[in-house]
C-alpha positions in Angstrom: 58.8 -9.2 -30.2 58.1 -12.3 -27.7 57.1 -9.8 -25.0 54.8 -7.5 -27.3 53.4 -11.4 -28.4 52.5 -12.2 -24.4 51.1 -8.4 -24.0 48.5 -9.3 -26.3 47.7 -12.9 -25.0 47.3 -11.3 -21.8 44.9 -8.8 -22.8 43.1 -11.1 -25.4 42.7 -13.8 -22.2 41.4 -11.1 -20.0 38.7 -10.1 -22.8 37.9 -13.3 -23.2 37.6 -13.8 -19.2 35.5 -10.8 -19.0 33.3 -11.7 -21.6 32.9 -15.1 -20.7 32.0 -13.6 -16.5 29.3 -11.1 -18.2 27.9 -14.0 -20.2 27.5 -16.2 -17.2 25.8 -13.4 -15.3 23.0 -12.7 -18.4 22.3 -16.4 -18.1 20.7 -16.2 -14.6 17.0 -15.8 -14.9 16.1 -11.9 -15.1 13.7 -10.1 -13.3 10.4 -9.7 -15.9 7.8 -7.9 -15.2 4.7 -9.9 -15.0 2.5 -10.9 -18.4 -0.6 -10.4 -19.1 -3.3 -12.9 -19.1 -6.7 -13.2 -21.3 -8.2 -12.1 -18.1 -6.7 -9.1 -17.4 -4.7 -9.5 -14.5 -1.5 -9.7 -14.3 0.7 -12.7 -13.5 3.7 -13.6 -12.7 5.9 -16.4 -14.9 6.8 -19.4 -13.5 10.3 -19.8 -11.4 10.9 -21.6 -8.7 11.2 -20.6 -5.4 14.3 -19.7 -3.3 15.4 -22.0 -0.9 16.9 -19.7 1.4 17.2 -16.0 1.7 20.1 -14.8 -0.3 22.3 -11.5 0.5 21.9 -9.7 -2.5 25.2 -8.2 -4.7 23.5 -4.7 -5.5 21.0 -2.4 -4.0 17.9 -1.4 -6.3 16.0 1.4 -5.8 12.5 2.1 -5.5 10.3 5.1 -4.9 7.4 5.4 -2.6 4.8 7.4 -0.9 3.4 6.8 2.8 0.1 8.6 3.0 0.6 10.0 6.7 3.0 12.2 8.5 6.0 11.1 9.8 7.2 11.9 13.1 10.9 12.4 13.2 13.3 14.5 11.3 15.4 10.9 10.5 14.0 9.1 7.3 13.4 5.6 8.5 15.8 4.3 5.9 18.2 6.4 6.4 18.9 5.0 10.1 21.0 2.5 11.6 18.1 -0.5 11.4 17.2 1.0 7.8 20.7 0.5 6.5 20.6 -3.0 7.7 17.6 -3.5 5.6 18.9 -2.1 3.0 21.8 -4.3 3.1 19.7 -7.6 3.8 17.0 -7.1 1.2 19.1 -5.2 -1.7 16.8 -2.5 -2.0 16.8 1.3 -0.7 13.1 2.7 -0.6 13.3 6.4 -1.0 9.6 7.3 0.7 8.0 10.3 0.3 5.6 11.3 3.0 2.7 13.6 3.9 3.8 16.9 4.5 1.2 19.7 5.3 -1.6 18.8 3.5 -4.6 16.6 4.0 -4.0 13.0 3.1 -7.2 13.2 0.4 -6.1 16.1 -0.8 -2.6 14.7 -1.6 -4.4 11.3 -2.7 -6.0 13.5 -5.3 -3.8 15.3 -7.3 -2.2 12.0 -7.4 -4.8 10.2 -8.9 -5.3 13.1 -11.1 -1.8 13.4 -12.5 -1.7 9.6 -12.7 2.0 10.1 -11.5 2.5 7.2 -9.1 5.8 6.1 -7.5 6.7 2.1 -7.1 4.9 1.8 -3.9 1.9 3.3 -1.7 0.5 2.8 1.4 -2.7 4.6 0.9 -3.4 5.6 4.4 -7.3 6.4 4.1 -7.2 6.9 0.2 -7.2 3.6 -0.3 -10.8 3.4 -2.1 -9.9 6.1 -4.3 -6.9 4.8 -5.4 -7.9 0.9 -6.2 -11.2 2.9 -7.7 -8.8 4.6 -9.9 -7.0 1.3 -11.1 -3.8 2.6 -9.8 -2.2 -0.6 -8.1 -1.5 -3.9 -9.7 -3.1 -7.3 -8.3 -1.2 -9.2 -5.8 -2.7 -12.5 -5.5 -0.1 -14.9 -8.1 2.6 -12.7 -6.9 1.3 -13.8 -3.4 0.9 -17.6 -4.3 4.6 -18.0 -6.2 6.8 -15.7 -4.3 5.1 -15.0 -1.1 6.9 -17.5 1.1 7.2 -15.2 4.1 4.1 -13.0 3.8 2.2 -16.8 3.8 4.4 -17.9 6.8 3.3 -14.8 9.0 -0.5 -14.2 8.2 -2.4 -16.8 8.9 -4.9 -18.1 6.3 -8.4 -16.8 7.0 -5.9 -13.1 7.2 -4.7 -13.7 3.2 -8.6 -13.9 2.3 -9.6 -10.7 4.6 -6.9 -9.2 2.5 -9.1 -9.9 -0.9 -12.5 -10.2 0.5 -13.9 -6.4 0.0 -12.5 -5.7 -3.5 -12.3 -9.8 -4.4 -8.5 -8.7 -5.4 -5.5 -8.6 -3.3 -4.1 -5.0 -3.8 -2.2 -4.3 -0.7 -0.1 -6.3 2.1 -1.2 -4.8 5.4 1.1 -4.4 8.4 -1.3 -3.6 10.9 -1.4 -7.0 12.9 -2.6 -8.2 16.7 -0.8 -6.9 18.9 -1.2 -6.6 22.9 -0.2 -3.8 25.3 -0.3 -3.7 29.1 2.5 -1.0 29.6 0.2 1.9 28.8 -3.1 2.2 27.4 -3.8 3.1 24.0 -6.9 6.1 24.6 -8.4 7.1 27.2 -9.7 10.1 28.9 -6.5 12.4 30.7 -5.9 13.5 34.0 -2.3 15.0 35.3 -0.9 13.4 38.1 -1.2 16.2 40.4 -4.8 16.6 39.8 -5.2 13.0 40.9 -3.1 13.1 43.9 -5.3 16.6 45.1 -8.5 14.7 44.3 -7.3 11.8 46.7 -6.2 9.1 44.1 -9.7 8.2 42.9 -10.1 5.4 40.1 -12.1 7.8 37.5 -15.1 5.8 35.8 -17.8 8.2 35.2 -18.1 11.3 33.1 -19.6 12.5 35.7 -16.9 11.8 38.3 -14.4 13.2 35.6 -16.1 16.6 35.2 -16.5 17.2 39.3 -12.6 16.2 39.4 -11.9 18.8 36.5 -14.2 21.5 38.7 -12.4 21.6 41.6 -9.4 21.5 40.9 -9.3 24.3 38.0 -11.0 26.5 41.1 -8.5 25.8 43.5 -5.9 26.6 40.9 -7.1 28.9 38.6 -3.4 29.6 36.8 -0.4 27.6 36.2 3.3 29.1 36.3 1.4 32.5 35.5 -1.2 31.5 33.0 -4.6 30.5 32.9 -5.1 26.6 33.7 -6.5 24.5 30.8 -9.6 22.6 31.9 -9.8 20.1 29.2 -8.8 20.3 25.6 -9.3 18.0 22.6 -7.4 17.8 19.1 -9.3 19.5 16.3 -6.8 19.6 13.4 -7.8 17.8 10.3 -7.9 14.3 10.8 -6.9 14.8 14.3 -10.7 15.9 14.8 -12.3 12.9 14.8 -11.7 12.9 18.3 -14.5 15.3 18.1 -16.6 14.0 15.6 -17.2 11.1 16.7 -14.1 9.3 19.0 -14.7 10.6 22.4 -18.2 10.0 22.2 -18.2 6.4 20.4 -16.3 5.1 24.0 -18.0 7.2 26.5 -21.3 5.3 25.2 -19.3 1.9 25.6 -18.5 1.1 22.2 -15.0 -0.3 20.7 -13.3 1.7 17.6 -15.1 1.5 14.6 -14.6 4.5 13.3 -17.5 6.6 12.2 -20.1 3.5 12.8 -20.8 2.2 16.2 -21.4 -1.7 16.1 -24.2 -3.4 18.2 -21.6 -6.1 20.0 -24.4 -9.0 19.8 -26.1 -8.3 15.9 -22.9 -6.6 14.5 -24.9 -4.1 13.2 -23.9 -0.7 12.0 -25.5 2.8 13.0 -23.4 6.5 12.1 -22.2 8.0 15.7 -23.2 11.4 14.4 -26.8 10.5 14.1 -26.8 9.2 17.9 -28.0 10.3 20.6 -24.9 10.2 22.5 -23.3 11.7 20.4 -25.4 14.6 21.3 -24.9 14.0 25.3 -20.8 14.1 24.4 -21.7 17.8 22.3 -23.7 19.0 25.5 -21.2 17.8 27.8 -18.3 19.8 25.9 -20.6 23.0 26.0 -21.0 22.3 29.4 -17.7 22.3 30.2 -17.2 25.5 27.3 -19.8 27.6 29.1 -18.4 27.2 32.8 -15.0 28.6 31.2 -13.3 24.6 31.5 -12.7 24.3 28.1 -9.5 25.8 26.1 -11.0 28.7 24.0 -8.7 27.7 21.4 -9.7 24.3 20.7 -11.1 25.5 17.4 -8.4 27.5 16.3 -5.0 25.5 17.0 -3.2 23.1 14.9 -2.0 20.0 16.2 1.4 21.7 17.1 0.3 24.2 19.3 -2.4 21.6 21.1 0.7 19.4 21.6 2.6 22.6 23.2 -0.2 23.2 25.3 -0.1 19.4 26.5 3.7 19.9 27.1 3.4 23.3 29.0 1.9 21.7 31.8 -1.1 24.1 31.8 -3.6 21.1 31.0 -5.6 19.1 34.1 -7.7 17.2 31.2 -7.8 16.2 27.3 -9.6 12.8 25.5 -6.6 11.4 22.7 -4.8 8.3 22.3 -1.3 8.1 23.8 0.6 7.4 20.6 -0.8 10.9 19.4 0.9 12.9 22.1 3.6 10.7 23.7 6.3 13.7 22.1 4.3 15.6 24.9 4.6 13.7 27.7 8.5 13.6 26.5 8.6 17.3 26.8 7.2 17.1 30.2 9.5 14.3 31.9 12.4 16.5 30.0 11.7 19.7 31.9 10.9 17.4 34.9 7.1 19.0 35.2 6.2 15.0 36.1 3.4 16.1 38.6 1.7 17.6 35.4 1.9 14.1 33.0 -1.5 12.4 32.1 -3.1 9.4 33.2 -5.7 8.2 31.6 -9.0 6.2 32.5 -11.5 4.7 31.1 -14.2 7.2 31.2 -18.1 6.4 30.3 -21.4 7.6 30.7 -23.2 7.3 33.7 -25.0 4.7 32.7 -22.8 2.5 30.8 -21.5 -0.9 32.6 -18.9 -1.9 29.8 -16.0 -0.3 28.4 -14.1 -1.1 25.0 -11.2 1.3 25.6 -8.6 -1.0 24.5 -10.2 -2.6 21.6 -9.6 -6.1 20.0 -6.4 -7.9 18.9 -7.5 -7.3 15.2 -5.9 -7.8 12.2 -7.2 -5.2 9.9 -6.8 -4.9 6.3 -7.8 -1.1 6.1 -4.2 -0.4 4.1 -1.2 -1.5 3.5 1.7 -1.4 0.5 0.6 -2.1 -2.6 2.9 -1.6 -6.1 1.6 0.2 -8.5 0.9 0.3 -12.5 3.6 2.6 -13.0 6.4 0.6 -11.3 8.7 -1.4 -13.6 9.8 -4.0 -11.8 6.6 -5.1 -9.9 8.4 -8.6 -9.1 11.0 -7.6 -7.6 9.2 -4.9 -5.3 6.9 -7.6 -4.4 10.0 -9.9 -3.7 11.0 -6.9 -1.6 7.5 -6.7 0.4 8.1 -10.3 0.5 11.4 -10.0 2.8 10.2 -7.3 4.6 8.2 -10.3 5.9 11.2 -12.4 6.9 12.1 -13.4 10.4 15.8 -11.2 10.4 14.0 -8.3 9.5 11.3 -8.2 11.8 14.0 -8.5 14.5 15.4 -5.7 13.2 12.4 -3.9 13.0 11.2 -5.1 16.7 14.3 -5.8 18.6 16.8 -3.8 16.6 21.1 -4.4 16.0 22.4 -7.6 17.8 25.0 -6.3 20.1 23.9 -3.0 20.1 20.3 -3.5 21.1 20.8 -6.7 22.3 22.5 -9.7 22.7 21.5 -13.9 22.5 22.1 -15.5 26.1 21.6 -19.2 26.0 19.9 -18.9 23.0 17.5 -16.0 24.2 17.6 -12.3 23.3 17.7 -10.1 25.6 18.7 -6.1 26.7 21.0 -5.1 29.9 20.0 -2.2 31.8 21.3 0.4 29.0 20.0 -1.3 26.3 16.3 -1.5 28.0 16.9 2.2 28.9 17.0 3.4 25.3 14.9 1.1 23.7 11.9 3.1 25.9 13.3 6.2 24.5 11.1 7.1 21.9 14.0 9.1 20.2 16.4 6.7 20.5 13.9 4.1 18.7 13.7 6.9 15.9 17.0 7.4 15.7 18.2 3.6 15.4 15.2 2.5 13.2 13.6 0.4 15.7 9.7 0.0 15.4 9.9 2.3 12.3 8.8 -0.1 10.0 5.1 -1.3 11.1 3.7 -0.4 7.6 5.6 -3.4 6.1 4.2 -6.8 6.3 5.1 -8.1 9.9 4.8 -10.7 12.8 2.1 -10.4 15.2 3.0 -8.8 18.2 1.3 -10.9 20.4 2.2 -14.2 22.6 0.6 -16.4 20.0 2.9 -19.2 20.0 2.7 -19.3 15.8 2.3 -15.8 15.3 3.9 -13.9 17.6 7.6 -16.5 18.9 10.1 -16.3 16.3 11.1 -20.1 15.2 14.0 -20.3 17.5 11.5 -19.7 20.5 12.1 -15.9 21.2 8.9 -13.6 21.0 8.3 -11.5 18.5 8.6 -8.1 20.1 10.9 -7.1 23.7 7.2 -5.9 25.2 6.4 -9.8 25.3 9.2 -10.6 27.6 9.1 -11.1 31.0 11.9 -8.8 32.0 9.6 -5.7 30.2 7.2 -6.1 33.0 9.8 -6.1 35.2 11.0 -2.6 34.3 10.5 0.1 36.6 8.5 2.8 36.0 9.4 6.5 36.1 8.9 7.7 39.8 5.8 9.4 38.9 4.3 6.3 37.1 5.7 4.1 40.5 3.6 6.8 42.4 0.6 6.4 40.8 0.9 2.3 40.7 1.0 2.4 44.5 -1.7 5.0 45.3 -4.0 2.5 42.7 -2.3 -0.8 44.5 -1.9 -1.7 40.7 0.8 -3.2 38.5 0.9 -1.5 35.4 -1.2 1.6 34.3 -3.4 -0.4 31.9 -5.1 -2.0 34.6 -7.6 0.6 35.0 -9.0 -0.6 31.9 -10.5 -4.0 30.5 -8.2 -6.1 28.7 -7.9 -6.5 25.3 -10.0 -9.1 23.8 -10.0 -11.6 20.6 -11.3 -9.7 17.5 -15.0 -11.0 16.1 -14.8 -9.0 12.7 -12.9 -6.6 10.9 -12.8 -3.0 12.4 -15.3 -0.7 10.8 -12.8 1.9 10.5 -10.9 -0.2 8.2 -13.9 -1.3 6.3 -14.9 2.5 5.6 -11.5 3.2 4.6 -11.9 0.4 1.4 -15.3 1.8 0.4 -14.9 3.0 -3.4 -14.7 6.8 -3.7 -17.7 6.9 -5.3 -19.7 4.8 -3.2 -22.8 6.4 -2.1 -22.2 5.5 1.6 -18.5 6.3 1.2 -20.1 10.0 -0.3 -22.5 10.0 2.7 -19.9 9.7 5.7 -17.4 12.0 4.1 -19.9 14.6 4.2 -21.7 13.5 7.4 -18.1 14.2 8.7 -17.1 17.6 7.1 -20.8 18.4 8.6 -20.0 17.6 12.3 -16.5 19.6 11.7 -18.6 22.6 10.8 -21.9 22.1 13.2 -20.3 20.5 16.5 -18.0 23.9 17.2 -21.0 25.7 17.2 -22.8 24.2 19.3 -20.0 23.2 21.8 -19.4 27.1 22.1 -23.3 28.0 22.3 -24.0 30.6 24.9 -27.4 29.3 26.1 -29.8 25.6 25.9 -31.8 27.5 23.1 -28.9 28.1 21.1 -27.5 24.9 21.5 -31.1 23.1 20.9 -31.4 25.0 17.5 -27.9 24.5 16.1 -27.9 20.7 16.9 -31.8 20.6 15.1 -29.7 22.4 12.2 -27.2 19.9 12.3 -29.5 16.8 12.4 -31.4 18.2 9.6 -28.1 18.5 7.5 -27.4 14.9 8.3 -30.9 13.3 7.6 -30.5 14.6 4.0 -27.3 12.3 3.6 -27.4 8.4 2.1 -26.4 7.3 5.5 -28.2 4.1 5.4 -26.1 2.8 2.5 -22.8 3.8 4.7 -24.2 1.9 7.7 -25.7 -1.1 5.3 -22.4 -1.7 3.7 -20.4 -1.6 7.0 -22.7 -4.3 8.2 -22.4 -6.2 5.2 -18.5 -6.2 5.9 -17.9 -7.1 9.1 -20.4 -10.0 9.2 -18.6 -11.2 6.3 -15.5 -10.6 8.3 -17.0 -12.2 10.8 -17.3 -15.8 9.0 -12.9 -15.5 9.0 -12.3 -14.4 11.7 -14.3 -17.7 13.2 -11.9 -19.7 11.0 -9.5 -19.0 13.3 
């Protein structure tokens, strides 16, 4: 009887214990979501901050959608960094991301549906979507539980975020950032094609088409195929290298997208309108009509121009590295080094200043931003919010302590091995490192606010001395003592202090329905359709009277408003970007 008496205590006190542990645990404040105010937007309730970062007890799950391609068959969360973030901010983001179609296209049957996941980055939707009333507002959230995002973006960057739309919908993670390894675009040549000319330092288009001459003449065929003269991407949004890239820095001009800025009255023209845009067309058909030019340019997706790039068949091409770098890859791997691509920083013949590598800019084109259907908005913002912490973004730049690196003296720093595969591209996919730039982030710059962690270190390995330090692959070393230069970037100016927002970025925010917005959209589906025709005309006439077409087609479009509204922006920008 006694021990059926203490069987039931026991179980009685362990109720009670369990009880009394659940009821502690409902006490803690509870994630709401945020209430609505008279004037519509919604805010958060008061709570008071954290005091320090806190290891969370469970992992929460969100969903999103990343409005580009990714590049890698390993999910960035899904890797050994990604874990760790998982682990650190208690939540596991299952991302969805574009696959085969166009990013508008996909943008639209979104918007449509109305079926949104937690999170977006809108890529170059992001008009259309804040148009639609699909994200929620982010300023109180910003203000109250911000505490990292407001650590690493510097004032006069927080009101950049809001200035287009008045409304903070997004937190972007494209910050400054400073390269002297390799330069970002440029105009191609292989190594061997360099070494055959005699090492010249390429400046002229001019120079660059004689080079591309010769040498496809002295070697008509490569391993038993016809040699590629010069090729260009031309697959969906790929082509703007057509429409209007290539010719925007041939004529001197930074990256503004569509626009080209006058550097002294920031003021806005459309490249397709412009007469050099016409010299870059007759150039191409130039190099088309003396058999240069790849006849497939037209035809290919981006796969099979990135196989053509890898075969080794190619002397020439205009892209940006980080477009094709799986190329070069594929080259170094089958050791055809003589056939890698430098680049230079081509211009007309009568341009004295080149913009290749653009301005340090912080650009609020897109970024994350949580939307109406999410039901925890708080805590995704909380989770944006860390993303912005100083652990993660040494996860996300320098990857695992003791596996990436180690802390010596109170620095961090890589052995031989470790600096080996942190410049393997793969191996940076595969362990998570620099797969996370979408998320708000540190600078990646020397600033000594912005870009040094608080315990001194810089923000990213490519700011320490021992990166410059690291050799080059033989062919690189090659090519660094033919030039009697230290790194390949020197052929080009140096990057410079931004004076206003991109223009790319700003034409990216335009409201779908804004007549300019309508304008460039169709100025651009217009030079898709008009510029391969008369790059492949078979005569001056021909060319002459499809380029008159094309003009014509583009005269009838609400241009003005495009270019009036992108000079609005960025001399708005302008007064922020001074603040700093």
């Amino acid at each position: 009887m006694n021990k059926k008496v203490i069987s039931v205590l026991l179980v009685f006190l362990l109720v009670v214990a369990l009880i009394t542990g659940c009821g502690k645990k409902a006490e803690q404040p509870a994630a709401e979501s945020p209430k609505t105010t008279t004037d519509g937007k919604d805010k958060p309730e008061e709570e008071p901050e954290p005091a320090e970062e806190e290891k969370p007890e469970e992992i929460k799950e969100f969903t999103a959608f990343f409005n580009y391609s990714l590049n890698s068959l390993t999910l960035p969360f899904d890797t050994p960094v990604g874990q760790k973030i998982t682990e650190l901010t208690g939540v596991k983001l299952k991302v969805e991301y574009l696959v085969g179609v166009d990013a508008r296209q996909k943008a639209g049957v979104m918007i449509a549906s109305g079926d949104y996941p937690d999170l977006i980055n809108p890529g170059e939707a992001t008009g259309e979507f804040i148009a639609a009333g699909a994200f929620i507002p982010l300023d109180d959230y910003i203000e109250k539980y911000g505490q990292n995002i407001k650590k690493i973006y510097r004032p006069a960057e927080l009101e950049l975020l809001k200035m287009q739309h008045g409304t903070t919908y997004y937190v972007s993670g494209t910050r400054a950032g400073e390269s002297r390894l390799y330069p970002g675009a440029g105009f191609y040549l292989a190594v061997d094609v360099l070494r055959d000319a005699g090492w010249p330092v390429v400046k002229t288009l001019s120079q660059y088409t004689e080079i591309l001459k010769n040498y496809v003449q002295k070697n008509p065929t490569y391993n038993g195929q016809p040699t590629i003269g010069f090729i260009l991407p031309t697959d969906a949004w790929r082509a703007s290298a057509l429409q209007y890239g290539g010719a925007r820095f041939l004529a001197g001009y930074p990256n503004d997208g569509p626009a080209y800025v006058d550097q002294e009255t920031l003021e806005a023209k459309t490249i397709m309108t412009a007469e050099f845009s016409k010299t870059w067309a007759k150039w191409l058909n130039g190099l088309w009509r003396d058999g240069l030019m790849d006849p497939e340019t037209f035809m290919q997706n981006n796969d099979q121009y990135l196989a053509k790039l890898s075969s080794g068949r190619v002397v020439g091409f205009y892209d940006q590295r980080g477009m094709f770098q799986e190329a070069i890859n594929a080259l170094e791997k089958e050791g055809l080094f003589d056939r890698a691509p430098i680049a230079f920083p081509v211009v007309l013949d009568d341009v004295e200043k080149e913009y290749y590598a653009g301005p340090m800019a912080f650009s609020t084109q897109t970024g994350i931003a949580i939307t109406t259907k999410c039901k925890d908005p708080e805590a995704a913002f909380k989770f944006l919010d860390r993303m912005a912490a100083e652990d993660i973004n040494k996860l996300n730049f320098w990857g695992i302590e003791g596996e990436d690196y180690t802390i010596e003296n109170g620095r961090m720093v890589k052995n031989q091995e470790q600096w080996e595969k942190y410049l393997d591209p793969e191996y940076q996919k595969q362990q998570g490192i620099g797969q996370f730039g979408e998320f708000p982030r540190m600078e990646d710059t020397t600033d000594p606010v912005y870009g040094v962690y608080s315990d001194g270190n810089p923000v990213s390995p490519t700011k320490t001395p021992e990166y410059f330090d690291i050799n080059y692959k033989d062919y690189e070393k090659e090519v660094l003592q033919a030039y009697n230069i230290e790194t390949l970037s020197d052929f080009f100016n140096p990057q410079y202090p931004a004076r206003y927002e991109p223009g790319w970025a700003v034409r990216s925010k335009m409201p779908a329905d804004h007549p300019g917005k309508i304008a460039v959209e169709r100025a651009l589906e217009l030079a898709i359709q008009y510029l391969p025709k008369a790059i492949m005309a078979e005569s001056d006439t021909e060319f002459e009277n499809v380029w008159a077409e094309y003009q014509g087609e583009l005269n009838k479009l609400d241009l003005k408003s495009f270019e009036d509204e992108v000079t609005k922006q960025i001399r708005e920008s302008a007064k922020y970007y001074q603040k700093d």
